[in-house]
KEZA-173897 format. One record per residue (C-alpha): residue number from 0; residue in three letters; x, y, z. Coordinates in nm, 4 decimals, padded with zeros to 6 digits, always signed. Each point is the difference from the previous one (the first is absolute). Layout:
BEGIN
lotor NUM; banu ALA; east X; north Y; up Z
...
END
This chain:
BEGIN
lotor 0; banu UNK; east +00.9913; north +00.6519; up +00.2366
lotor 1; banu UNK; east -00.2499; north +00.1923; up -00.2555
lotor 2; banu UNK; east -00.1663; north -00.1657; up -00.2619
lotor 3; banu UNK; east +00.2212; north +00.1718; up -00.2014
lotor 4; banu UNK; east +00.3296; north -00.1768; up +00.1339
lotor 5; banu UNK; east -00.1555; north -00.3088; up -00.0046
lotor 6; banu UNK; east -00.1517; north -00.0726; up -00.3286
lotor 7; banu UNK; east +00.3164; north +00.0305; up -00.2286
lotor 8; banu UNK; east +00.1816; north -00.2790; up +00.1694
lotor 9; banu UNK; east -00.2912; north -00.2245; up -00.0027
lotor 10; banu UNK; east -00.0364; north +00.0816; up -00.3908
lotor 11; banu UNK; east +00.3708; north -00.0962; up -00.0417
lotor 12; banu UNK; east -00.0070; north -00.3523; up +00.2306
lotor 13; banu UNK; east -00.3541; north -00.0810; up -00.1497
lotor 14; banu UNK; east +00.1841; north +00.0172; up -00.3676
lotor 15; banu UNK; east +00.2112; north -00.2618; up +00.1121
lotor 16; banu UNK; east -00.2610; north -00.2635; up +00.0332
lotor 17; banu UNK; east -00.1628; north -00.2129; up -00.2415
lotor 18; banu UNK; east -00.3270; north +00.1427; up -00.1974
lotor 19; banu UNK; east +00.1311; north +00.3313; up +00.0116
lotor 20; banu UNK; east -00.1612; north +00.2501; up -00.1234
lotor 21; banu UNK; east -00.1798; north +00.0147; up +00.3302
lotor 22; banu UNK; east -00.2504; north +00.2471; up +00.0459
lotor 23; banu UNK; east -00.0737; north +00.2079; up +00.3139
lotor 24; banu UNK; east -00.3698; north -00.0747; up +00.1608
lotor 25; banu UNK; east +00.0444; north +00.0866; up +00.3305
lotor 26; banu UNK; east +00.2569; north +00.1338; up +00.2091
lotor 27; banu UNK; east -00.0261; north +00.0461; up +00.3877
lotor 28; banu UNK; east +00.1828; north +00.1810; up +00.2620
lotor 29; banu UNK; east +00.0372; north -00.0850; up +00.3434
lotor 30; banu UNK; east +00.0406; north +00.1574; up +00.3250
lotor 31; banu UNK; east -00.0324; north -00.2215; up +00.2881
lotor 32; banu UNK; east +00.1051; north +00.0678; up +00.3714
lotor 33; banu UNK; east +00.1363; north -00.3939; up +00.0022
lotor 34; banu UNK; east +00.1965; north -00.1906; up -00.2602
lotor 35; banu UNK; east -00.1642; north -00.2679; up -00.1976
lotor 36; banu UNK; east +00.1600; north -00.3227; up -00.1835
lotor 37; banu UNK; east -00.2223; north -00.1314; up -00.3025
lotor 38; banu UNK; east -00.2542; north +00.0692; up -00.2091
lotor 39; banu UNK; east -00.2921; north -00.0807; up +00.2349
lotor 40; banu UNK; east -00.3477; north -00.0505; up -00.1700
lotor 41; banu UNK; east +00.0571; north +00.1915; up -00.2812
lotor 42; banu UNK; east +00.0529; north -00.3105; up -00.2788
lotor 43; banu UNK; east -00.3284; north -00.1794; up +00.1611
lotor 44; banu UNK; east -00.1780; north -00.1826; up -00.3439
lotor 45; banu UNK; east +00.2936; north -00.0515; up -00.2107
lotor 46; banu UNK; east +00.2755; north -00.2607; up -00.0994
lotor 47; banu UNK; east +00.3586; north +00.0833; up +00.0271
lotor 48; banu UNK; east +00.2262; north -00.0233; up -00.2996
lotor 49; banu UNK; east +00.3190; north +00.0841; up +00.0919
lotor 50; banu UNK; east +00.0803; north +00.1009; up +00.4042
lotor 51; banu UNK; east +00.3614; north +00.1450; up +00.1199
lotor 52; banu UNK; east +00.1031; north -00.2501; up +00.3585
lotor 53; banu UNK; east +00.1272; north +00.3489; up +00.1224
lotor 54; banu UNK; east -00.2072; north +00.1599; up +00.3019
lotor 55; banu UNK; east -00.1041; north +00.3519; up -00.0539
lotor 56; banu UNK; east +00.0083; north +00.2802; up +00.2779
lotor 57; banu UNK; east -00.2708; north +00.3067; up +00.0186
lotor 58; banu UNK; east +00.2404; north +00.1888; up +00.2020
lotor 59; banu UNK; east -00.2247; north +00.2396; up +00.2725
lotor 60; banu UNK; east -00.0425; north +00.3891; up -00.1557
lotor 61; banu UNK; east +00.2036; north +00.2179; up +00.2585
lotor 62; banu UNK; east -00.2743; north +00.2486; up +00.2062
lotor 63; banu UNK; east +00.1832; north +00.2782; up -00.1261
lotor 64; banu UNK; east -00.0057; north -00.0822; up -00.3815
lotor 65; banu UNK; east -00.1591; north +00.3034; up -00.2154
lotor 66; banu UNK; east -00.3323; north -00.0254; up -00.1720
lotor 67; banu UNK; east +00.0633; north -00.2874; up -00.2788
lotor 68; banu UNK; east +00.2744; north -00.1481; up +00.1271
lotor 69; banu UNK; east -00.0925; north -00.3635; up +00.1083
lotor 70; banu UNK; east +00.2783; north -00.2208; up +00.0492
lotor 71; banu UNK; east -00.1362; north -00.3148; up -00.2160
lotor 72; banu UNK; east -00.1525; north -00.0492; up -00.3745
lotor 73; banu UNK; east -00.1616; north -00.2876; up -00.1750
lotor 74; banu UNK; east -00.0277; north +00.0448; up -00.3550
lotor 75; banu UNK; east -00.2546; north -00.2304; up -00.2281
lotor 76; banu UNK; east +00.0347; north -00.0207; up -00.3333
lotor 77; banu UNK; east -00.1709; north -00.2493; up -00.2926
lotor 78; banu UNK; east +00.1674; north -00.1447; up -00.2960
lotor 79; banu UNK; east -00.1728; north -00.1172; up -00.3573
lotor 80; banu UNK; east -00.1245; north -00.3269; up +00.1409
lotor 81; banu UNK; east -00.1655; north +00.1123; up +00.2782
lotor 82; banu UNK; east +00.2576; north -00.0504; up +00.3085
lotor 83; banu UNK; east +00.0444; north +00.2789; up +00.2213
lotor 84; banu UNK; east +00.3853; north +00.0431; up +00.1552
lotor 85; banu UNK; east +00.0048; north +00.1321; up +00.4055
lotor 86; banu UNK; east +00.3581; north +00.1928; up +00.1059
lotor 87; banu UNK; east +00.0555; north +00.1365; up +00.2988
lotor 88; banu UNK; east +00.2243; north +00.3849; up -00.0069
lotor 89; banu UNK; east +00.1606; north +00.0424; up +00.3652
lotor 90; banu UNK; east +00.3518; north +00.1718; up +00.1070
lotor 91; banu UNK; east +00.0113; north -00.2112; up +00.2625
lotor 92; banu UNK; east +00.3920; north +00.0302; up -00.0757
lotor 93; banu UNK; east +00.0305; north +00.3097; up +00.0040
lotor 94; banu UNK; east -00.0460; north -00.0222; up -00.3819
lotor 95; banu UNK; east -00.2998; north -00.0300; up -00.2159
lotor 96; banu UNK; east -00.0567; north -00.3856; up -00.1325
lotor 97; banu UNK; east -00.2702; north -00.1305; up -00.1830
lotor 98; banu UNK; east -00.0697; north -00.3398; up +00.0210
lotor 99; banu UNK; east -00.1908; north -00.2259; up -00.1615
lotor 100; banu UNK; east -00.2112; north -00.2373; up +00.1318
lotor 101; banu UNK; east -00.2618; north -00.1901; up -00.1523
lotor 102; banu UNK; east -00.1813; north -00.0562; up -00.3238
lotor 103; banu UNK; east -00.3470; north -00.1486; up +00.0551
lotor 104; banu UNK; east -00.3383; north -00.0198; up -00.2394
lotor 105; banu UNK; east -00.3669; north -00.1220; up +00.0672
lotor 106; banu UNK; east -00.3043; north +00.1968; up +00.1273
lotor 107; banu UNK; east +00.1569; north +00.2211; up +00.2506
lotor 108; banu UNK; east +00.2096; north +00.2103; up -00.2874
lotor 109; banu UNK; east -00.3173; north +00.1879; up -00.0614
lotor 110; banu UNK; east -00.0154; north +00.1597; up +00.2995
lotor 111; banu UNK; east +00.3083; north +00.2122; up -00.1004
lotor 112; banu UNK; east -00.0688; north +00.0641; up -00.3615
lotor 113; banu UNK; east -00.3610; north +00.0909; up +00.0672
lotor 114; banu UNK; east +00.0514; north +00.4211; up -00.0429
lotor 115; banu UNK; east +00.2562; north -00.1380; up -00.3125
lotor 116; banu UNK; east +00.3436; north +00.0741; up -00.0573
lotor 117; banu UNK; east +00.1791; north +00.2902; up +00.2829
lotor 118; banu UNK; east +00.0641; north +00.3535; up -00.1164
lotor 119; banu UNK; east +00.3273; north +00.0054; up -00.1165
lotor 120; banu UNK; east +00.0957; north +00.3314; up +00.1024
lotor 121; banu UNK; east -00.2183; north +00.0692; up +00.3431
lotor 122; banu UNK; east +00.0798; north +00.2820; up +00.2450
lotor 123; banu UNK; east +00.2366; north -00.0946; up +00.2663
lotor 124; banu UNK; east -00.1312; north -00.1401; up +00.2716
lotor 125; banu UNK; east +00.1326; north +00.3015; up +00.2244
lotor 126; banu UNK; east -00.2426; north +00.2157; up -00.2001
lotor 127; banu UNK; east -00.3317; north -00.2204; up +00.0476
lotor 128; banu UNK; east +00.0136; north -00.0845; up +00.3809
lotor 129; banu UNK; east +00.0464; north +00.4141; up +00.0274
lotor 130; banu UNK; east -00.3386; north +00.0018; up -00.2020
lotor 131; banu UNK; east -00.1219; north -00.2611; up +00.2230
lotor 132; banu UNK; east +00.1179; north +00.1967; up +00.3374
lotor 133; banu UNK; east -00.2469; north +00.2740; up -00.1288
lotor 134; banu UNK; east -00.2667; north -00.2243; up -00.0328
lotor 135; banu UNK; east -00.0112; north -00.1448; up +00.3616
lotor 136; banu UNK; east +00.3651; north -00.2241; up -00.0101
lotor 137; banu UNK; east +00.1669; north +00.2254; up +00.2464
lotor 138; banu UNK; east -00.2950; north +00.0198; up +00.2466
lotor 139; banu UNK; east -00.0428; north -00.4169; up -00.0311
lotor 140; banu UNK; east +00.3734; north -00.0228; up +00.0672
lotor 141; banu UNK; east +00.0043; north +00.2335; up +00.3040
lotor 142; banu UNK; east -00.2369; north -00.2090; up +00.1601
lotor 143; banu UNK; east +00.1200; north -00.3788; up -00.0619
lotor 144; banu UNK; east +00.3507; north +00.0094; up +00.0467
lotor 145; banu UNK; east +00.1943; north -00.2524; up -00.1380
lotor 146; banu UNK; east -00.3023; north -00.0769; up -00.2723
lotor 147; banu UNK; east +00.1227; north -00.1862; up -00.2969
lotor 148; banu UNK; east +00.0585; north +00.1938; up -00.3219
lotor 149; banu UNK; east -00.0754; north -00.1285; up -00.3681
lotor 150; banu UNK; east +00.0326; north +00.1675; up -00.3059
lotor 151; banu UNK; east -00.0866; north -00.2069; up -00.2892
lotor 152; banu UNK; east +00.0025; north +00.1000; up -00.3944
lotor 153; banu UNK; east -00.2865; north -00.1596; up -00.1514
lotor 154; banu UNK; east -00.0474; north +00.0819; up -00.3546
lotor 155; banu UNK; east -00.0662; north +00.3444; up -00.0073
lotor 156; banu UNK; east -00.0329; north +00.0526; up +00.3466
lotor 157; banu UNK; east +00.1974; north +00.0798; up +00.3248
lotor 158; banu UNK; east -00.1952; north -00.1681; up +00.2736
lotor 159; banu UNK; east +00.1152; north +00.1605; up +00.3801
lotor 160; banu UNK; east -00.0947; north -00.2265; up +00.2793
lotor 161; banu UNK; east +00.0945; north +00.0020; up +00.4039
lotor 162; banu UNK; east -00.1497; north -00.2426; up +00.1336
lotor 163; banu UNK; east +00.0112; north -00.1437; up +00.3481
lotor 164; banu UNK; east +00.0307; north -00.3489; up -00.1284
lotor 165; banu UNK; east +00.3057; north -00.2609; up -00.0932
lotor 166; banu UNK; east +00.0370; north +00.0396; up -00.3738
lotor 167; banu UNK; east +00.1738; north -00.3230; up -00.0742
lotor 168; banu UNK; east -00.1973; north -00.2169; up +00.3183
lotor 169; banu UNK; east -00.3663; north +00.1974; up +00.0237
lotor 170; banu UNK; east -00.2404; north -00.1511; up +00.2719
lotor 171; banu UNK; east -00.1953; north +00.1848; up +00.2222
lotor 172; banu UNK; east -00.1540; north +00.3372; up -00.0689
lotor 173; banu UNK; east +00.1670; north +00.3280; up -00.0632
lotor 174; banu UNK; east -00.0484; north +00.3742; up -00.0646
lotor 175; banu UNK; east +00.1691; north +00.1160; up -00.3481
lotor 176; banu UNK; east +00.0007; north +00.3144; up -00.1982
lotor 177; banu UNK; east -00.0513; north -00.0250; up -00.4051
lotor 178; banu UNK; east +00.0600; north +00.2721; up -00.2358
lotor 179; banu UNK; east +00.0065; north -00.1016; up -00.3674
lotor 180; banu UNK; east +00.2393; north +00.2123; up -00.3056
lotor 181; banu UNK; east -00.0092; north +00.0761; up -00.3040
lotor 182; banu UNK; east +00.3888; north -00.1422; up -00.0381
lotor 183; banu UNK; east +00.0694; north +00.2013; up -00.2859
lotor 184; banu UNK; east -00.0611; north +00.3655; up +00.1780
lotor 185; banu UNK; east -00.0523; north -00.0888; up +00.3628
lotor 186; banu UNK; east -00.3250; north +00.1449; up +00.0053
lotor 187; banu UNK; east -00.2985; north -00.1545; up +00.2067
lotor 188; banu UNK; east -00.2018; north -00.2521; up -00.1752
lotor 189; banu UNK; east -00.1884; north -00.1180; up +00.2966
lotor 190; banu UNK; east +00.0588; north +00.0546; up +00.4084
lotor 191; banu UNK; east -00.1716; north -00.2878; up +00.0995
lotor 192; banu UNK; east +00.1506; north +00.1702; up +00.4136
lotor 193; banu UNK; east -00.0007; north -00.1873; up +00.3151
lotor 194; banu UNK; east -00.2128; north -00.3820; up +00.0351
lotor 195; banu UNK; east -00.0037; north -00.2786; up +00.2523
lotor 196; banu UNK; east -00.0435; north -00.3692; up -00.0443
lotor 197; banu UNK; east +00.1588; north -00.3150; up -00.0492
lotor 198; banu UNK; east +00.3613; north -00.0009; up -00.1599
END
């Protein structure tokens, strides 16, 4: 799926639960060679408020999916009293379902809200991982195959990463491309290119 794809059914199933309006913060994409249940460490600091019993699937990204397509979302948005609502976007039958989650608050909702609010009407994500190929993406990717792909909205920013490391279970150390976007244009804010160290 595209960004694009994605986002309008997680508006529509994060309407449906309570403290709506929710606001978009942070939205990521992700392409992963493996599939994934849970959210891993990514609620690490906070209380949970409300929690769905459901297990939720990151489906693996197919190796021949087009630039932007990954095959799983997760979608963070706040509400007026400071919770922050997770859903998950996959089609892992053979439709597109949004899902939600969890709503949680405390200390660790400020790691999402710290560029503010998402741009409500970024590029697709098809169009900023082409901006990142020409920045060093393609070469990184023809040289670690089966990297791990994130694209994540933050604020006003597309952030492109491959990395070498598990985005869900990091340990160990890695290899990862970063190219930062200006979300509303696509245009290079920063090509931070190609690091090693600890994931």
């Amino acid at each position: 799926m595209l960004y694009s794809q994605a986002i309008t059914p997680a508006h529509a199933t994060q309407a449906t639960e309570a403290g709506s309006p929710w606001t978009v913060y942070a939205v990521f994409g992700l392409g992963m060679s493996q599939s994934a249940s849970g959210g891993g460490g990514l609620i690490n600091g906070c209380s949970t408020v409300w929690e769905n019993s459901s297990t939720f699937t990151l489906p693996a990204t197919p190796s021949n999916a087009t630039g932007g397509q990954v095959a799983g979302w997760i979608v963070l948005s706040g509400d007026a009293a400071g919770n922050m609502l997770m859903t998950f976007v996959n089609d892992l039958s053979g439709t597109i379902v949004a899902s939600n989650a969890i709503v949680f608050s405390g200390s660790c909702t400020s790691t999402f809200k710290e560029f503010g609010a998402a741009t409500t009407s970024p590029v697709d994500s098809s169009t900023v991982v082409a901006s990142a190929g020409s920045h060093g993406g393609s070469n990184f990717l023809s040289g670690h195959s089966g990297a791990t792909t994130i694209l994540a909205l933050l604020g006003p920013y597309w952030e492109v990463e491959y990395t070498t490391c598990s985005f869900l279970y990091p340990s160990g150390s890695g290899t990862q491309y970063v190219g930062i976007f200006y979300a509303g244009n696509g245009t290079l804010f920063d090509n931070v290119g190609v690091t090693s160290g600890a994931c």
